[in-house]
PAZANU-472874 format. One record per residue (C-alpha): y, z, x. Coordinates in steps of 0.001 Angstrom, whole numbers, padded with zeros to 6 digits, always signed. Layout:
N
YZX;...
END
This chain:
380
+042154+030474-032465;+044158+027218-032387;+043464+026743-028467;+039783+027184-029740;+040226+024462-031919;+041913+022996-029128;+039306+022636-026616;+036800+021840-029197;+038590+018925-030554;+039189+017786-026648;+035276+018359-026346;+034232+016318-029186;+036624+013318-027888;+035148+013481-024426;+031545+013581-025856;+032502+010730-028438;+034164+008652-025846;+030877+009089-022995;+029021+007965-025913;+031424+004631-026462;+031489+003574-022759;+028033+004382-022550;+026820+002010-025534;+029141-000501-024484;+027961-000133-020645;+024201-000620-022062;+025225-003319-024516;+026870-005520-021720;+024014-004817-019204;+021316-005956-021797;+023022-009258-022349;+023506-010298-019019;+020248-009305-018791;+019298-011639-021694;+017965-008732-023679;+020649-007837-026001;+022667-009637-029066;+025228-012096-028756;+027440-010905-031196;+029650-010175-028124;+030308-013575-027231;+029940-015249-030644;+033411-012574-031469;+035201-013606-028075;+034512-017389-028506;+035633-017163-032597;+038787-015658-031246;+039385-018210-028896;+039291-021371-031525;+041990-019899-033619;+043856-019595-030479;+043605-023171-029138;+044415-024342-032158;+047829-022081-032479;+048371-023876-029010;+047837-027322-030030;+050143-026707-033055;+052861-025257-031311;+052215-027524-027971;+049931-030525-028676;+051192-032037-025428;+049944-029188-023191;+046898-027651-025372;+045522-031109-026849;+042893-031411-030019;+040250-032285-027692;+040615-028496-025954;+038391-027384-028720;+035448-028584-026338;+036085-025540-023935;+034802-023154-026470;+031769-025198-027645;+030523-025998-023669;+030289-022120-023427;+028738-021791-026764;+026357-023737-025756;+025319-021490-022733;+025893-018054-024238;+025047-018211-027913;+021746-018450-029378;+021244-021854-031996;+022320-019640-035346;+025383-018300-033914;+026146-021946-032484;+026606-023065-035691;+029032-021042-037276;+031049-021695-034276;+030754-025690-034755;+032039-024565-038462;+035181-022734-036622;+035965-025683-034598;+035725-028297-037727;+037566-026112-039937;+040645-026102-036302;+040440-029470-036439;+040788-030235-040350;+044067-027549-039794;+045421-029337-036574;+045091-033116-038721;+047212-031341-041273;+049587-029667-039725;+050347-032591-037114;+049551-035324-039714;+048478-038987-038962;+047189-039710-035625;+048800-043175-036116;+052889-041170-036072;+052415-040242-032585;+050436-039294-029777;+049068-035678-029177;+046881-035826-032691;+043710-035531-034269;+042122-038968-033662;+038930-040469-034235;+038177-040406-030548;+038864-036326-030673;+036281-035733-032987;+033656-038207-031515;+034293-035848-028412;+034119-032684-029753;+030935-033675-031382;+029514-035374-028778;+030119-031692-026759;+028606-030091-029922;+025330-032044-029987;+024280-031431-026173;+025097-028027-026711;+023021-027155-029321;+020523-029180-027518;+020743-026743-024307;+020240-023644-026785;+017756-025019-028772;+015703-025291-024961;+016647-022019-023801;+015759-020514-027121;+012006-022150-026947;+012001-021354-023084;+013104-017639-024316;+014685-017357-021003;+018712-017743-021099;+020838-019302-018902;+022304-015556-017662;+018603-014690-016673;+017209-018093-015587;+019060-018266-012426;+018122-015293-011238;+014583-015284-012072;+014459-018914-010342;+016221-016943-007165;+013506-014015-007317;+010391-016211-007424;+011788-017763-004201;+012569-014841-002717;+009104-013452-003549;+007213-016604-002135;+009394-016458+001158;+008303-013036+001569;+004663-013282+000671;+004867-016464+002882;+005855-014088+006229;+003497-013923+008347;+002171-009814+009685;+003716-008684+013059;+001251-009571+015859;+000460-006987+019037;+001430-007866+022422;+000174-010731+023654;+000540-013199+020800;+003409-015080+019629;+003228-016637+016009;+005440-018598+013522;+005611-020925+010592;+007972-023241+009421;+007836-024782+005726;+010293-027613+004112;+009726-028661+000567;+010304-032448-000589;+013451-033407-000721;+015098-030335+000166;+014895-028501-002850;+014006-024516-002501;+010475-024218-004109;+007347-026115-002978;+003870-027281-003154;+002641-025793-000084;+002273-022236+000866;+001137-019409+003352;-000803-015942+003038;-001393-014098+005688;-003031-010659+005873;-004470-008263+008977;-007572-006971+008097;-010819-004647+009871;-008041-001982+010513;-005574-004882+011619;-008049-005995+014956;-008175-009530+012756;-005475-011979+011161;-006302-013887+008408;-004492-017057+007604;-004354-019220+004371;-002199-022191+004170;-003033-024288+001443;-001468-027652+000121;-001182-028052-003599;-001634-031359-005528;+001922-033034-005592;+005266-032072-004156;+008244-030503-004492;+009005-028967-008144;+006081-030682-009727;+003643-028721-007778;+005864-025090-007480;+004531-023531-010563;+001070-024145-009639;+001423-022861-005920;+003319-019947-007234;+000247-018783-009280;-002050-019465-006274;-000154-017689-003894;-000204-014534-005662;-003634-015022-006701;-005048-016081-002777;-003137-013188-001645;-005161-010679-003750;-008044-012196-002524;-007545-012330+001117;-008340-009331+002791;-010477-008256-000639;-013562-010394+000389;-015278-011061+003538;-013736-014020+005307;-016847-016499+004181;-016408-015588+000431;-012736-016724+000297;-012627-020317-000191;-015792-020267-002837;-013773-017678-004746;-010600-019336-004390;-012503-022752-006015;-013730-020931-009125;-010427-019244-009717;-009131-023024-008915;-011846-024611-011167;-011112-021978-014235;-007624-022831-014411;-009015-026056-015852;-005829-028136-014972;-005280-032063-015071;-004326-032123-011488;-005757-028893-010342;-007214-029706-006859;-005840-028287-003612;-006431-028267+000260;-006771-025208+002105;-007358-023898+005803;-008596-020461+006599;-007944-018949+010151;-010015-015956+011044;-008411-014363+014233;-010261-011767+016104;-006753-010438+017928;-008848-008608+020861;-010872-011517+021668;-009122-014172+020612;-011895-015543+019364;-011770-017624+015808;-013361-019528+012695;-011772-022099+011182;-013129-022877+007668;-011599-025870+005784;-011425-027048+001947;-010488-030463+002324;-007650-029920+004938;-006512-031914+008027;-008029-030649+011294;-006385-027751+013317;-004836-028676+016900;-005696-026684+019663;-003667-026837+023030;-006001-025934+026185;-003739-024576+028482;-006047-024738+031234;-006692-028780+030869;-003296-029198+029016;-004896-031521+026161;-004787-031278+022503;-008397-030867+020687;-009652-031199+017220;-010530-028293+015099;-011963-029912+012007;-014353-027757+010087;-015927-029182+006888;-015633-028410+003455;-014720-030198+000143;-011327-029764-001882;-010813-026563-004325;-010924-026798-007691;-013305-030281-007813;-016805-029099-008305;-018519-025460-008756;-021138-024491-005891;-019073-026183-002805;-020013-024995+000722;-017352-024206+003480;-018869-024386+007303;-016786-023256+009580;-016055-024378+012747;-015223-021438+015825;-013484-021839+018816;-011657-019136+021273;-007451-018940+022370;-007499-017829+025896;-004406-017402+027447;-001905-019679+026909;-003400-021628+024443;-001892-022592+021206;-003452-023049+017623;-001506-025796+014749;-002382-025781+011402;+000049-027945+009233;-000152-030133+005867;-000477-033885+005461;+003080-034191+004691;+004096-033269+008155;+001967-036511+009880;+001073-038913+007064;+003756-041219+005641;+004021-045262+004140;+004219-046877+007848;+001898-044351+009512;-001408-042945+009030;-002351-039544+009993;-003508-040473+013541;-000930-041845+014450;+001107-038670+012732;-000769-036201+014631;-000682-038187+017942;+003483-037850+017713;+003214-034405+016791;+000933-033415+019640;+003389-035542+021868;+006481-033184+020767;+004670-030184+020795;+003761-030943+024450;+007834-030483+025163;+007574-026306+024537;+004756-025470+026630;+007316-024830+029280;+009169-022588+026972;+006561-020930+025030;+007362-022424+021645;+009650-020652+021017;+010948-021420+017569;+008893-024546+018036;+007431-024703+014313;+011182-025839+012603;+011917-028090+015856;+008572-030191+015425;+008933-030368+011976;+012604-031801+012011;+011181-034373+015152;+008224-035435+013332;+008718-035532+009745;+012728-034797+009155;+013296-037284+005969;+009822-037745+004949;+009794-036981+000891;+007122-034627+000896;+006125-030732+001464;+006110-029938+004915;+004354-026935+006457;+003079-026222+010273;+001588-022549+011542;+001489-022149+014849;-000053-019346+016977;-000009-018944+020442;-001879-016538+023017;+000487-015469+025673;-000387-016063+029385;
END
C-alpha cells in the first residue's frame, strides 16, 4: 500500500513537472516569438536594478550611478511602453537610495550627480521612444529581424530563375542602391505550355533602394500569381490595373516581358515603359536593339503593349537589365548601353559564364541605384 502511494506520488510529480517545463518551454517560445507577455523580462530587469544599486553602494568605483542605464537600454527593446514605466520608477527610486546612502555628490567622486541623472534620463526618453514605435508597428524588435531576413529570403527565391534544358544557359544578377539587401527592382520567372516556354518579368519600381522595397515586394508576389495564369498578351494590361488600383502617390513602374519558345528559340518581347533588350548575333557578332513599345504601369487605364519578336539561334545571347545599370549624372543611357555591350563582348569566348555579376560590377559598380541585368544565352 505505501509503495502504491509511492509510485503515485512519483507519478503526479513527473506529470506536474512535464506540465512546468512545458508552460515555461511555450511561454519562452511565444515571446521570442513576440506573441507572449513580458512579464518575463519586466521580473529579470526589476531584479537587476536592485542589484546595481547594491553594487554601486558597496563599490561606487567599479559599479558607478550611471550603470543604471544598462537596464533601461534593454527595457527599451524588450518591454512593452506600460511595463517601461514602472521600470523608470525602479531606477528613480535606485537613484534617490544611492544619493542617500553615498550623500553629496560635491564629498567625492563616484556619486549621484546632476550629470548621472541627465544620463539616465536621456537613456530613458529614447527608450520609451523605441517602444512606443514598436508598439504602433506591433512588430517587436525579437520578431522584426527575422521577418526583415524572411522577406529577403523569399524575394531571392521567387527572384531564381527555372532550370533551363540543354542547350541554354541563363542567369541574373541584381544589386540594390547602396548596398543594402532589399530593392526596387525585381525578377519572376515561370515555365509555362508544359514547360516548352519561359516567361520572364523583370520590372523596375519607382525609386531605389528601401524607399521602393515595400512596393516591389507586393508586386512581386502579385506578378508572380499572374504570370503563367494569363496568356502572355494579357500580362502587362493586368499587371497596370492591379498597378493602377493600388492608387499610390508614386505608383508607376517599368516592366519587360520575355516570352521564350525553348524549342525554337523563337521570342516576343513586350515592354511597359522599359529600356530596349540587347541581342548578340553570333553569326555577325553585333549587338541589336530589341525595343518593343508600350507605356509605363500604373499611369493610365486601357494602355496597349505591342510586342516586338525576334529568334536566338545558336550562340546568340538575349540582355534585359534596368536603367540603373547604364544611366547615371555624367552619362546618358547610350552611352551606358554602348559600355555595356563593349564588356559583354569580353565573354563570348567563354560563354558568359557568370557574366551577369561581372558586367554589372564593370559597368555600374558605385552607381547609387538598383541594378538588375538577365541574361540568356542559346548554346552553340
Amino acid at each position: 500500500m505505501a509503495r502504491g502511494a509511492a509510485d503515485s506520488y512519483a507519478a503526479r510529480l513527473r506529470k506536474a513537472t512535464h506540465r512546468a517545463r512545458t508552460t515555461l518551454r511555450r511561454s519562452g517560445v511565444d515571446y521570442f516569438r513576440g506573441d507572449g507577455s513580458d512579464w518575463i523580462a519586466l521580473v529579470g530587469l526589476l531584479l537587476t536594478v536592485p542589484a546595481i544599486a547594491w553594487g554601486t553602494i558597496l563599490m561606487p568605483v567599479w559599479c558607478t550611478p550611471a550603470a543604471l542605464v544598462l537596464p533601461i537600454v534593454a527595457g527599451g527593446l524588450l518591454l512593452r511602453p506600460a511595463s517601461l514605466l514602472g521600470l523608470y520608477a525602479a531606477a528613480a527610486l535606485a537613484l534617490i537610495v544611492e544619493s542617500l546612502v553615498l550623500g553629496p555628490y560635491t564629498e567625492g567622486p563616484a556619486r549621484v550627480t546632476p550629470g548621472t541623472v541627465l544620463v539616465v534620463a536621456a537613456c530613458g526618453f529614447f527608450g520609451l521612444l523605441i517602444a512606443q514605435f514598436r508598439a504602433r508597428v506591433g512588430v517587436p524588435w525579437r520578431r522584426g529581424g527575422t521577418m526583415l531576413f524572411d522577406l529577403r529570403e523569399r524575394i531571392r527565391v521567387q527572384s531564381a530563375l527555372p532550370r533551363l534544358p540543354q542547350g541554354w544557359h541563363r542567369e541574373m544578377a541584381l544589386r540594390p542602391a547602396g548596398g543594402q539587401s532589399f530593392s526596387g527592382d525585381f525578377v519572376v520567372a515561370a515555365r509555362t505550355n508544359g514547360g516548352r516556354t519561359l516567361e520572364v518579368v523583370l520590372t523596375d519600381v519607382s525609386g531605389k533602394g528601401m524607399d521602393a522595397a515595400s512596393r516591389a515586394l507586393l508586386l512581386s508576389g502579385a506578378f508572380g500569381g499572374l504570370l503563367g495564369s494569363l496568356p502572355p498578351h494579357g500580362f502587362l494590361p493586368a499587371a497596370n490595373g492591379y498597378l493602377l488600383r493600388q492608387d499610390w502617390d508614386e505608383g508607376f513602374a517599368t516592366s519587360v516581358h520575355l516570352v521564350l519558345d525553348l524549342d525554337s528559340g523563337d521570342y516576343e518581347l513586350l515592354s511597359a515603359g522599359h529600356l530596349p533588350g540587347l541581342q548578340l548575333h553570333a553569326g555577325t557578332g553585333r549587338w541589336e536593339e530589341k525595343a518593343a513599345e508600350g507605356p509605363l504601369l500604373g499611369v493610365y487605364e486601357g494602355a496597349r503593349f505591342d510586342p516586338v519578336k525576334g529568334t536566338l539561334r545558336p550562340g546568340d545571347v538575349l540582355m534585359l537589365f534596368t536603367d540603373g545599370l547604364v544611366e547615371a549624372n555624367d552619362r546618358d543611357i547610350a552611352e551606358g548601353m554602348d559600355r555595356l555591350t563593349g564588356e559583354a563582348d569580353r565573354y563570348v569566348a567563354t560563354g558568359f559564364e557568370g557574366a551577369a555579376w561581372h558586367l554589372i560590377e564593370a559597368v555600374a559598380k558605385d552607381v547609387n541605384d538598383d541594378r538588375a541585368l538577365l541574361l540568356i544565352r542559346r548554346e552553340p
